[in-house]
CHARMM-style PDB file with segment names, atoms N, HN, CA, C and O in Angstrom:
ATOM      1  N   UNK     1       1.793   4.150  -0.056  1.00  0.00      PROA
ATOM      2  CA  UNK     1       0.874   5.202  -0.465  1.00  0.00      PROA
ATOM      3  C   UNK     1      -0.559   4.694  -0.246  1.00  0.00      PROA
ATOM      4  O   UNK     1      -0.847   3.542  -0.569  1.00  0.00      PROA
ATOM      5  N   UNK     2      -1.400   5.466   0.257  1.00  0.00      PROA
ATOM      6  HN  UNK     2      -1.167   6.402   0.519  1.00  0.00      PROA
ATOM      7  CA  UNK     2      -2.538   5.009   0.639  1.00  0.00      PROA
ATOM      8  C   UNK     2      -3.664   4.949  -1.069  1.00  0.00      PROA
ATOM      9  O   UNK     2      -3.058   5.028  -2.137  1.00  0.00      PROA
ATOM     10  N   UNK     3      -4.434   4.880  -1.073  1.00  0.00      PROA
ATOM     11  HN  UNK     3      -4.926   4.816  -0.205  1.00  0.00      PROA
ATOM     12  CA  UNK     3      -5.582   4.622  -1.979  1.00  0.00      PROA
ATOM     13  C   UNK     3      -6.413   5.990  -2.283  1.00  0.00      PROA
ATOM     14  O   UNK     3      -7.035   6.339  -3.286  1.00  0.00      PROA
ATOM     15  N   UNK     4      -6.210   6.555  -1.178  1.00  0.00      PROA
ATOM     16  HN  UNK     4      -5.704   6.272  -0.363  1.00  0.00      PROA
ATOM     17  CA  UNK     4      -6.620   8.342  -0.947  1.00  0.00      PROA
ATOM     18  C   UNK     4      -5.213   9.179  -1.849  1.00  0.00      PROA
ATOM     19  O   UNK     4      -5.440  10.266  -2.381  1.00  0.00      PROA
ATOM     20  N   UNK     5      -4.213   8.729  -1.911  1.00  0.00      PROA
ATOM     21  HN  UNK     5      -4.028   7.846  -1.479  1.00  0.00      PROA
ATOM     22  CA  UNK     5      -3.471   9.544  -2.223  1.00  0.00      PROA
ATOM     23  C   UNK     5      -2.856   9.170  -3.254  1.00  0.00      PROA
ATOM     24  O   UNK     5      -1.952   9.937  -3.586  1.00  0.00      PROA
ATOM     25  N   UNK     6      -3.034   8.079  -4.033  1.00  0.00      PROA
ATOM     26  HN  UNK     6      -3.768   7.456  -3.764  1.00  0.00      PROA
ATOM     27  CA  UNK     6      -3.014   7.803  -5.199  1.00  0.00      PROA
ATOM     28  C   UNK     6      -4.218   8.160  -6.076  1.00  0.00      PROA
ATOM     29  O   UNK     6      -3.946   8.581  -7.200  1.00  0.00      PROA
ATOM     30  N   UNK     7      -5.296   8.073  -5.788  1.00  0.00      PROA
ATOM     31  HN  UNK     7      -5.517   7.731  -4.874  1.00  0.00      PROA
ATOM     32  CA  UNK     7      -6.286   8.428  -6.212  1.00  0.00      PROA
ATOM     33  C   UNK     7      -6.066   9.991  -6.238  1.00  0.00      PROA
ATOM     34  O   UNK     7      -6.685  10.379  -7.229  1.00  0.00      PROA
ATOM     35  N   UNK     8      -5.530  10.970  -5.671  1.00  0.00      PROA
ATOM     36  HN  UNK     8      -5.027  10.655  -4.866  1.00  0.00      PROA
ATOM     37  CA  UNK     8      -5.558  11.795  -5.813  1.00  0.00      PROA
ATOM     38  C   UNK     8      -3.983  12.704  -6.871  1.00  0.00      PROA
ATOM     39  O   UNK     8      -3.890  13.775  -7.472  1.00  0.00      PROA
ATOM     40  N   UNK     9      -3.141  11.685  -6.641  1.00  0.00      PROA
ATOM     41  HN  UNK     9      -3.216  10.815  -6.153  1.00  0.00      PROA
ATOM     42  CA  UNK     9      -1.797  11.770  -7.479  1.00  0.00      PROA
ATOM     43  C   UNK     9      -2.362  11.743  -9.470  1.00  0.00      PROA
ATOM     44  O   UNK     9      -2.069  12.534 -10.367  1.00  0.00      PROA
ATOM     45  N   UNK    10      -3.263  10.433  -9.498  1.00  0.00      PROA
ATOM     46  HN  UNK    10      -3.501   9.790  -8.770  1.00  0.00      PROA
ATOM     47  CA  UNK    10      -4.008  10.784 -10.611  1.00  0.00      PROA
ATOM     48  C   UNK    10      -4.673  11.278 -10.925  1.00  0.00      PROA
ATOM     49  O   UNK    10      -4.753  11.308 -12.153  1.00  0.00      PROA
ATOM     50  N   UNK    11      -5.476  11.898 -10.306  1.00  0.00      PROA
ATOM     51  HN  UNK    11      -5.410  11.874  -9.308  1.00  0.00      PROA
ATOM     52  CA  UNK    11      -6.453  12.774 -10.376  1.00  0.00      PROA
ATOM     53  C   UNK    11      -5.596  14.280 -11.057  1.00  0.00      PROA
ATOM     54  O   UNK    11      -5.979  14.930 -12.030  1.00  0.00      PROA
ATOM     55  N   UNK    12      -4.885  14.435 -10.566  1.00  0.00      PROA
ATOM     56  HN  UNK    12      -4.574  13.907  -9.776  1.00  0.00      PROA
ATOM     57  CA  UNK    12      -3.066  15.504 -10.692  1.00  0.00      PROA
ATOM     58  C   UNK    12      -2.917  15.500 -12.425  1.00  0.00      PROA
ATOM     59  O   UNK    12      -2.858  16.398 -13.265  1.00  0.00      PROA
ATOM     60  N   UNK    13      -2.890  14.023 -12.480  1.00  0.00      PROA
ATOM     61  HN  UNK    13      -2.938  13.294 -11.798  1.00  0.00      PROA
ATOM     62  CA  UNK    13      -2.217  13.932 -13.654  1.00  0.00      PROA
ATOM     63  C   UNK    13      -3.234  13.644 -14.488  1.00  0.00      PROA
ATOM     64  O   UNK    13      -2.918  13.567 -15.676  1.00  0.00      PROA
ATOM     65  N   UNK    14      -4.380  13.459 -14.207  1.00  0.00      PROA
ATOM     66  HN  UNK    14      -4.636  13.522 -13.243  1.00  0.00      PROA
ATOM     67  CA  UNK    14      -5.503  13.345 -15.162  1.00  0.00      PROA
ATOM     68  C   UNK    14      -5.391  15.264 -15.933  1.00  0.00      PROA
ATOM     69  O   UNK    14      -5.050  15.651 -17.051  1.00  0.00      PROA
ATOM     70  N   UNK    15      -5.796  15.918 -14.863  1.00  0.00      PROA
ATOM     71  HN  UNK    15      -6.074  15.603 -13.955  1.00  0.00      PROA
ATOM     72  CA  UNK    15      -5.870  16.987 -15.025  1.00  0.00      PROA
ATOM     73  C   UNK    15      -4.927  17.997 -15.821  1.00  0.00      PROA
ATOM     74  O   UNK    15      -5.293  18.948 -16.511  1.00  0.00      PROA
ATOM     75  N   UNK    16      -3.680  17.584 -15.573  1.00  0.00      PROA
ATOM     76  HN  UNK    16      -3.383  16.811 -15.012  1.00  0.00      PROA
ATOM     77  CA  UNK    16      -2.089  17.799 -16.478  1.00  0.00      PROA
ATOM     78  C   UNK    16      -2.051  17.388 -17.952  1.00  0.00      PROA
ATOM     79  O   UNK    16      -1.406  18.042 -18.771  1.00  0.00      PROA
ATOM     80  N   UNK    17      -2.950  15.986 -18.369  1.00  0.00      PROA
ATOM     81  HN  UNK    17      -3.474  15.454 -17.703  1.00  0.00      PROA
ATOM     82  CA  UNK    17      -2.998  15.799 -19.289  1.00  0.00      PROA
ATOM     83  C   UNK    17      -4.154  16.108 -20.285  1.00  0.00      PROA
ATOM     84  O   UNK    17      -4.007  15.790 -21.465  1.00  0.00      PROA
ATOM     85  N   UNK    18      -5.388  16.763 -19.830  1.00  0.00      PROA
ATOM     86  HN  UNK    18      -5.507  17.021 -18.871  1.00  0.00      PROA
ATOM     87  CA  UNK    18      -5.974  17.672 -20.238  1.00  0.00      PROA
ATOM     88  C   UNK    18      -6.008  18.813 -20.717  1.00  0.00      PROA
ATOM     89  O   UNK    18      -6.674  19.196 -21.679  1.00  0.00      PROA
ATOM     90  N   UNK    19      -4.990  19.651 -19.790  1.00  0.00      PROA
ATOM     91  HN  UNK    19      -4.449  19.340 -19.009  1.00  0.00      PROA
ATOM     92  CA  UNK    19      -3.824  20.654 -20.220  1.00  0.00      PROA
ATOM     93  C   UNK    19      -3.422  20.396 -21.366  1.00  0.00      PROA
ATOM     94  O   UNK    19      -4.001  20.686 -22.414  1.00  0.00      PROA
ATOM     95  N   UNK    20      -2.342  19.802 -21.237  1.00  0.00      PROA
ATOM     96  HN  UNK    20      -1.872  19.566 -20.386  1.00  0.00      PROA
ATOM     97  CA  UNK    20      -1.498  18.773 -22.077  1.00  0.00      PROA
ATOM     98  C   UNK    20      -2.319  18.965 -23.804  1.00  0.00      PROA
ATOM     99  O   UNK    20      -1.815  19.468 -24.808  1.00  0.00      PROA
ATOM    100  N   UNK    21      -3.518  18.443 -23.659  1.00  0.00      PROA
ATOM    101  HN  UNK    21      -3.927  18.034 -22.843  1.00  0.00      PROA
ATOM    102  CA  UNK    21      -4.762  18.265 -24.435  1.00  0.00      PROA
ATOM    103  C   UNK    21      -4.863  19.351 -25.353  1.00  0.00      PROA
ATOM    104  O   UNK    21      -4.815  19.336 -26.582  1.00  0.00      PROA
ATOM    105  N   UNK    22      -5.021  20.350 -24.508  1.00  0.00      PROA
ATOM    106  HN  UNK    22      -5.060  20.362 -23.509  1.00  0.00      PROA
ATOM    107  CA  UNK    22      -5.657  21.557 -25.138  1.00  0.00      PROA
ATOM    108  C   UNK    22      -4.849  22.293 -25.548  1.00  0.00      PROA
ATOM    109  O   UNK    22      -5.179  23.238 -26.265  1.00  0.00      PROA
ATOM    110  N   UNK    23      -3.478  22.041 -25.177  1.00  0.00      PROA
ATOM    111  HN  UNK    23      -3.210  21.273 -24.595  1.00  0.00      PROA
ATOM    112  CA  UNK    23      -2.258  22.776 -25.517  1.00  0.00      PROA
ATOM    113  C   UNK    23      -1.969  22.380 -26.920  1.00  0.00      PROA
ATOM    114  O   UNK    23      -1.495  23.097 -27.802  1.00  0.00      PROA
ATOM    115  N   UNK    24      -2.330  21.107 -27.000  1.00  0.00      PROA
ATOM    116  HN  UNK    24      -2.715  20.524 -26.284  1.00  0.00      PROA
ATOM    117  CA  UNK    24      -1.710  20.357 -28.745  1.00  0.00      PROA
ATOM    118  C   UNK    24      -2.719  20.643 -29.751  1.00  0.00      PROA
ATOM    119  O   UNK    24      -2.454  20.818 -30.940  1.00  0.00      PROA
ATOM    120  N   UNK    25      -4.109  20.695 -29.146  1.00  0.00      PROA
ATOM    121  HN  UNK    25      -4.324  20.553 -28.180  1.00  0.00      PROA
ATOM    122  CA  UNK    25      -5.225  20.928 -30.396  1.00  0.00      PROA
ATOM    123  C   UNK    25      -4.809  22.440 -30.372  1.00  0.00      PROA
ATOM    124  O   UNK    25      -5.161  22.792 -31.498  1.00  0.00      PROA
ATOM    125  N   UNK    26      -4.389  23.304 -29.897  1.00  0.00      PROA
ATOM    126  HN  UNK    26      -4.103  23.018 -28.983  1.00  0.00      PROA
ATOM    127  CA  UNK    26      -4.433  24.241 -30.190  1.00  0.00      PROA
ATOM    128  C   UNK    26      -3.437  25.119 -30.807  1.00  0.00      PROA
ATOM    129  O   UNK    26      -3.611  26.286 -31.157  1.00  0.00      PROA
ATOM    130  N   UNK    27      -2.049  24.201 -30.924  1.00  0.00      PROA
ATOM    131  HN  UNK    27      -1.908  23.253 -30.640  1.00  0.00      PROA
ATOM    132  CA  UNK    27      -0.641  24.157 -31.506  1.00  0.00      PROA
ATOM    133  C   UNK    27      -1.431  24.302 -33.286  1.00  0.00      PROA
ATOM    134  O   UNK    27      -2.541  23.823 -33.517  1.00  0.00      PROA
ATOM    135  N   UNK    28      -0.832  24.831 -34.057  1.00  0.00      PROA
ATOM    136  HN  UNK    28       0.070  25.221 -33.869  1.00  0.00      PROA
ATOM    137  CA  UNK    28      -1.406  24.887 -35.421  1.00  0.00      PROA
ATOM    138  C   UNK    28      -0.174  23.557 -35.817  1.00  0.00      PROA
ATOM    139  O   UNK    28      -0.413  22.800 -36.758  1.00  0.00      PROA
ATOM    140  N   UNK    29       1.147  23.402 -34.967  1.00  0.00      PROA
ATOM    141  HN  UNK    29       1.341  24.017 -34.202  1.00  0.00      PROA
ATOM    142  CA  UNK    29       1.939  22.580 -35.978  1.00  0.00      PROA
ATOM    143  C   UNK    29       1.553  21.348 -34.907  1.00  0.00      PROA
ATOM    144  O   UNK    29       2.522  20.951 -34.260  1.00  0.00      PROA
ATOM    145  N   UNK    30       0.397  20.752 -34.656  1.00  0.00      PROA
ATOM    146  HN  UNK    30      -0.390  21.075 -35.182  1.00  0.00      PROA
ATOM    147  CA  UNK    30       0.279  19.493 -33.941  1.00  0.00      PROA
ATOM    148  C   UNK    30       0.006  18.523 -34.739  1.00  0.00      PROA
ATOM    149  O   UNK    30      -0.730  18.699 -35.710  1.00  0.00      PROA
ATOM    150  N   UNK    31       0.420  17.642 -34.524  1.00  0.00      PROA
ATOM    151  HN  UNK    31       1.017  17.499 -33.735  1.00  0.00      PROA
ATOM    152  CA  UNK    31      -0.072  15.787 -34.864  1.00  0.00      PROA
ATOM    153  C   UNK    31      -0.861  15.166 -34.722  1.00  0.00      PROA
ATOM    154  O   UNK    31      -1.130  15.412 -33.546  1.00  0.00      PROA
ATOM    155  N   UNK    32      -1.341  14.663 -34.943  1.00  0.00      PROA
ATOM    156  HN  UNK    32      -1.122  14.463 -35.898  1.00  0.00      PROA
ATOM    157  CA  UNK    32      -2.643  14.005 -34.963  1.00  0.00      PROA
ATOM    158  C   UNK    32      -1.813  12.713 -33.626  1.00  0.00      PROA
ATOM    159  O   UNK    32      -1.989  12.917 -32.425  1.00  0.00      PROA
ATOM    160  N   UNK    33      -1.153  11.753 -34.015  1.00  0.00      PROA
ATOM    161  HN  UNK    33      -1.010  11.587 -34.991  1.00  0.00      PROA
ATOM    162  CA  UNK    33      -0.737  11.188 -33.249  1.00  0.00      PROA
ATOM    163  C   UNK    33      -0.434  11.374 -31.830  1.00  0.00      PROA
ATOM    164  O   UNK    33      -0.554  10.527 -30.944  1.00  0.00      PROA
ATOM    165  N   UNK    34      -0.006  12.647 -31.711  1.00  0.00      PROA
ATOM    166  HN  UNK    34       0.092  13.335 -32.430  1.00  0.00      PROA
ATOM    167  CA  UNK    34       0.128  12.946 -30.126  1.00  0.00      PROA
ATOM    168  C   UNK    34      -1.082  13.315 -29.668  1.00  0.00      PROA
ATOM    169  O   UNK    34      -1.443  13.312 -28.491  1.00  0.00      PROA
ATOM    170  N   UNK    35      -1.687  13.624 -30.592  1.00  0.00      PROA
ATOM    171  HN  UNK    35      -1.393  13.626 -31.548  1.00  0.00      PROA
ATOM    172  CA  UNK    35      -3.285  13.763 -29.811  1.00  0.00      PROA
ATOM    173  C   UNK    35      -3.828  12.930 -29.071  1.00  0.00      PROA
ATOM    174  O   UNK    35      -4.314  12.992 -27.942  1.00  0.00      PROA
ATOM    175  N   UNK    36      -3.619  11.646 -30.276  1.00  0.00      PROA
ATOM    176  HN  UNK    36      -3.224  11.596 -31.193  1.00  0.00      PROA
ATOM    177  CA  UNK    36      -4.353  10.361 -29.794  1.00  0.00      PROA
ATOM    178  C   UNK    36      -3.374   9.952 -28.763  1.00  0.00      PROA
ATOM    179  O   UNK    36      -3.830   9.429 -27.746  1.00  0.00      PROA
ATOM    180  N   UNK    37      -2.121  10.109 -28.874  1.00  0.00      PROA
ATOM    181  HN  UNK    37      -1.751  10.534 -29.700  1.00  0.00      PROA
ATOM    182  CA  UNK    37      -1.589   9.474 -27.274  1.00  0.00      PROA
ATOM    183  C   UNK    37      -1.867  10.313 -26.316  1.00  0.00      PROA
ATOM    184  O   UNK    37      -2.364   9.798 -25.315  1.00  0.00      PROA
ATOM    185  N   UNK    38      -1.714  11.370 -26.303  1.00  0.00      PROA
ATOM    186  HN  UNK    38      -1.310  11.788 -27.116  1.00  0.00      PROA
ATOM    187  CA  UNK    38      -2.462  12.079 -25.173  1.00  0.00      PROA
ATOM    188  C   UNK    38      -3.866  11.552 -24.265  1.00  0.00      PROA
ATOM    189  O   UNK    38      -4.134  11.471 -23.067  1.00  0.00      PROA
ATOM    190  N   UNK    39      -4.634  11.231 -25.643  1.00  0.00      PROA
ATOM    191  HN  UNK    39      -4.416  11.297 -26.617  1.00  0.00      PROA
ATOM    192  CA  UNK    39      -5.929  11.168 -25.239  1.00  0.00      PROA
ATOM    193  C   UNK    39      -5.792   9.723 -24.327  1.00  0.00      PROA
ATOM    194  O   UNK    39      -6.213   9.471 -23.199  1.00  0.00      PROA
ATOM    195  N   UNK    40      -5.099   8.967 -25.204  1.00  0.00      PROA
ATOM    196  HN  UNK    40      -4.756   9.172 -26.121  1.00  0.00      PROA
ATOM    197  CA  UNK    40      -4.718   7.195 -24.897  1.00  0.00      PROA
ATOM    198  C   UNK    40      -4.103   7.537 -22.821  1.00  0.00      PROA
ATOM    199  O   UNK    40      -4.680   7.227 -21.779  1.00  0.00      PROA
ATOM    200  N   UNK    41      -3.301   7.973 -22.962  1.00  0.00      PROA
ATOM    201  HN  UNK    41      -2.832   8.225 -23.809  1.00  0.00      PROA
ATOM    202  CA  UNK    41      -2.948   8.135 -21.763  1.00  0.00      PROA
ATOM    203  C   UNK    41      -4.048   8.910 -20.361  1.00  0.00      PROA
ATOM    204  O   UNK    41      -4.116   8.579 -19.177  1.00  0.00      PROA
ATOM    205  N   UNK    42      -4.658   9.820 -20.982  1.00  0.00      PROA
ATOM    206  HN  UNK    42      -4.603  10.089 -21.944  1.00  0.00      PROA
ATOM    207  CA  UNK    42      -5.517  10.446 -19.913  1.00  0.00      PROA
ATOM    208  C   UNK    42      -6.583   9.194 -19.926  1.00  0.00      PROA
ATOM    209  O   UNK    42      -6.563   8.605 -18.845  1.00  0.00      PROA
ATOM    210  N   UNK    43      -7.419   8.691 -20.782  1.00  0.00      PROA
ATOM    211  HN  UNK    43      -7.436   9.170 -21.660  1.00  0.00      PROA
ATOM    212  CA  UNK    43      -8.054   7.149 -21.167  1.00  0.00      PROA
ATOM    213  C   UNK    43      -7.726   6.394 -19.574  1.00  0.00      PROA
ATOM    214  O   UNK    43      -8.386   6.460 -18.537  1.00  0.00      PROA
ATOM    215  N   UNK    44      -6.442   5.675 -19.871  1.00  0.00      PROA
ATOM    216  HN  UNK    44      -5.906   5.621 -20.714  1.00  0.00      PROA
ATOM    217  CA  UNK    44      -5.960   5.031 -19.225  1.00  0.00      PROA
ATOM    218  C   UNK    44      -6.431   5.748 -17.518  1.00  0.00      PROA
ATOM    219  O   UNK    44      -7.258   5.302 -16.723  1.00  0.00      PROA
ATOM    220  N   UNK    45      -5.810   6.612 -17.432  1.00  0.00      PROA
ATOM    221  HN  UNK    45      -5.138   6.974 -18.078  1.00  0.00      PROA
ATOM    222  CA  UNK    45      -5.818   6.995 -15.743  1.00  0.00      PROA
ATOM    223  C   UNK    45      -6.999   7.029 -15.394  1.00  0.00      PROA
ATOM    224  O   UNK    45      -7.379   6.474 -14.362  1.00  0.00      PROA
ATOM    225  N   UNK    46      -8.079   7.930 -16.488  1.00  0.00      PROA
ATOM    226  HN  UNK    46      -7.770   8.381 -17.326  1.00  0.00      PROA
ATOM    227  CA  UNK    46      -9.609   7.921 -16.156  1.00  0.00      PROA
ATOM    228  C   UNK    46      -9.787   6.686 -15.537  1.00  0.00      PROA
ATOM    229  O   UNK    46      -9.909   6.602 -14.315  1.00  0.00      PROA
ATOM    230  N   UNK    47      -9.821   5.434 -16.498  1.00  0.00      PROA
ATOM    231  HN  UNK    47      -9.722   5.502 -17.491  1.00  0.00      PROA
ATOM    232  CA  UNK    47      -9.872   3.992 -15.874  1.00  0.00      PROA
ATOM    233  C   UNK    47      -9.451   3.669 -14.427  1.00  0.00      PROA
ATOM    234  O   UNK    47     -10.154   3.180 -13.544  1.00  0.00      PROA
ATOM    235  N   UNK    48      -8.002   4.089 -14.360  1.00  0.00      PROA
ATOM    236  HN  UNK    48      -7.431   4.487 -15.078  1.00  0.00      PROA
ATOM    237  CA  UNK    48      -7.929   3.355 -13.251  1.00  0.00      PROA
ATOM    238  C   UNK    48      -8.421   4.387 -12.117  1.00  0.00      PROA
ATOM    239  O   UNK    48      -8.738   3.820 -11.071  1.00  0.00      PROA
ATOM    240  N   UNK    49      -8.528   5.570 -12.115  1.00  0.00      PROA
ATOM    241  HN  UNK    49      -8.270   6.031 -12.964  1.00  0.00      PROA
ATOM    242  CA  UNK    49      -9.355   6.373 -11.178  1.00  0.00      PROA
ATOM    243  C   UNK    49     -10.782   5.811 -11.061  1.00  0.00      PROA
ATOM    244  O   UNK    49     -11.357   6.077 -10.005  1.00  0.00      PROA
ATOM    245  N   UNK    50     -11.292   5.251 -11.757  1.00  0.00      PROA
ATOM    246  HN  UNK    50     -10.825   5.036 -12.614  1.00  0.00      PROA
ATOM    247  CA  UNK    50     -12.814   4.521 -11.731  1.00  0.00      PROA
ATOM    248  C   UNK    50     -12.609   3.691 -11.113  1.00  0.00      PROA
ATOM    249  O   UNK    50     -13.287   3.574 -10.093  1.00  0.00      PROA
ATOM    250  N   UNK    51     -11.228   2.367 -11.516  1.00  0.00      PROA
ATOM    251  HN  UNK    51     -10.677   2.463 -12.345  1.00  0.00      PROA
ATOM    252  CA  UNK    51     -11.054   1.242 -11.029  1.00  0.00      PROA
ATOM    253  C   UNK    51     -10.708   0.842  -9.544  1.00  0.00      PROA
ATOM    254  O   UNK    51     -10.982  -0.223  -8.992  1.00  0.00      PROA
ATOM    255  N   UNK    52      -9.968   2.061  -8.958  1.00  0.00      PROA
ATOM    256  HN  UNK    52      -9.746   2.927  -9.406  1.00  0.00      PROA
ATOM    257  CA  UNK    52      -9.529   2.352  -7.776  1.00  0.00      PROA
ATOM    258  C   UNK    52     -10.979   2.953  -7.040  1.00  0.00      PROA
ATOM    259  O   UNK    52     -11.270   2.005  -6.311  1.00  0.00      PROA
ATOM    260  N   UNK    53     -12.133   4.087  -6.809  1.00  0.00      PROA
ATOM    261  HN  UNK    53     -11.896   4.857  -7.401  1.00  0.00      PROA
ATOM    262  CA  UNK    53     -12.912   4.114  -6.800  1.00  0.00      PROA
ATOM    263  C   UNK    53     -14.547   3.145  -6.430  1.00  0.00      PROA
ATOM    264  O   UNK    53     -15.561   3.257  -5.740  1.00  0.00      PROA
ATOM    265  N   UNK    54     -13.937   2.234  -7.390  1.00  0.00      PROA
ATOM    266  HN  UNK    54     -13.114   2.143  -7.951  1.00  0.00      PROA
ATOM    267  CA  UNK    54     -15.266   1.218  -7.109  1.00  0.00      PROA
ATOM    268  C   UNK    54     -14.890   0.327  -5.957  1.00  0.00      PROA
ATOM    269  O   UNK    54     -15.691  -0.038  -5.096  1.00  0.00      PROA
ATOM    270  N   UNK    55     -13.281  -0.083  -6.010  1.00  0.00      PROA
ATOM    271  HN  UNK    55     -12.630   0.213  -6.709  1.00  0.00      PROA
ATOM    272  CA  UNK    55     -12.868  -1.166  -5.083  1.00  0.00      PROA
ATOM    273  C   UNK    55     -12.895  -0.426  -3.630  1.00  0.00      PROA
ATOM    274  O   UNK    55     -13.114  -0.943  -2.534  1.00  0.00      PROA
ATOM    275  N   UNK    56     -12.588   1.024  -3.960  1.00  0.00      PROA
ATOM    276  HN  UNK    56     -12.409   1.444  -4.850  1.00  0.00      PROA
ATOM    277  CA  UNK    56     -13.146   1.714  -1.974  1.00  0.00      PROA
ATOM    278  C   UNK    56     -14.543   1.477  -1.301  1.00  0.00      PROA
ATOM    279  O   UNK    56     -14.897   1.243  -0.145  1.00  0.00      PROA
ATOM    280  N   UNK    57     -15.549   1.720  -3.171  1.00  0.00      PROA
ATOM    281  HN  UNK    57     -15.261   1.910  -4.109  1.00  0.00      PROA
ATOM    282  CA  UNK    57     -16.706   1.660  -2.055  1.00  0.00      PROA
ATOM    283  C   UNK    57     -17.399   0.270  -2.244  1.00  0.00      PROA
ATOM    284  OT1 UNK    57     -18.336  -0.056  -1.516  1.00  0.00      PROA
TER     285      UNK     57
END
């Protein structure tokens, strides 16, 4: 997989878990906990979409 297309596979799933996001704050029976993993996980990809990013240019 190239660096273009991983970068863009997360980018996918950055975006899914934003969804994801807004779907649970907006659940009246949500958790606080899945929030924060939600958030923990989109966190994470943000990162490595930065991390992947800097090492192209």
């Amino acid at each position: 997989m190239t660096v273009q297309a991983h970068l863009e596979s997360l980018e996918k799933k950055h975006v899914a878990l934003e969804e994801e996001l807004h779907s649970l704050m907006a659940s009246p029976s949500r958790k606080d906990t899945d929030i924060a993993d939600c958030k923990r996980r989109k966190l994470r990809i943000k990162d490595e979409i930065q991390r992947l990013k800097s090492s192209v240019h």
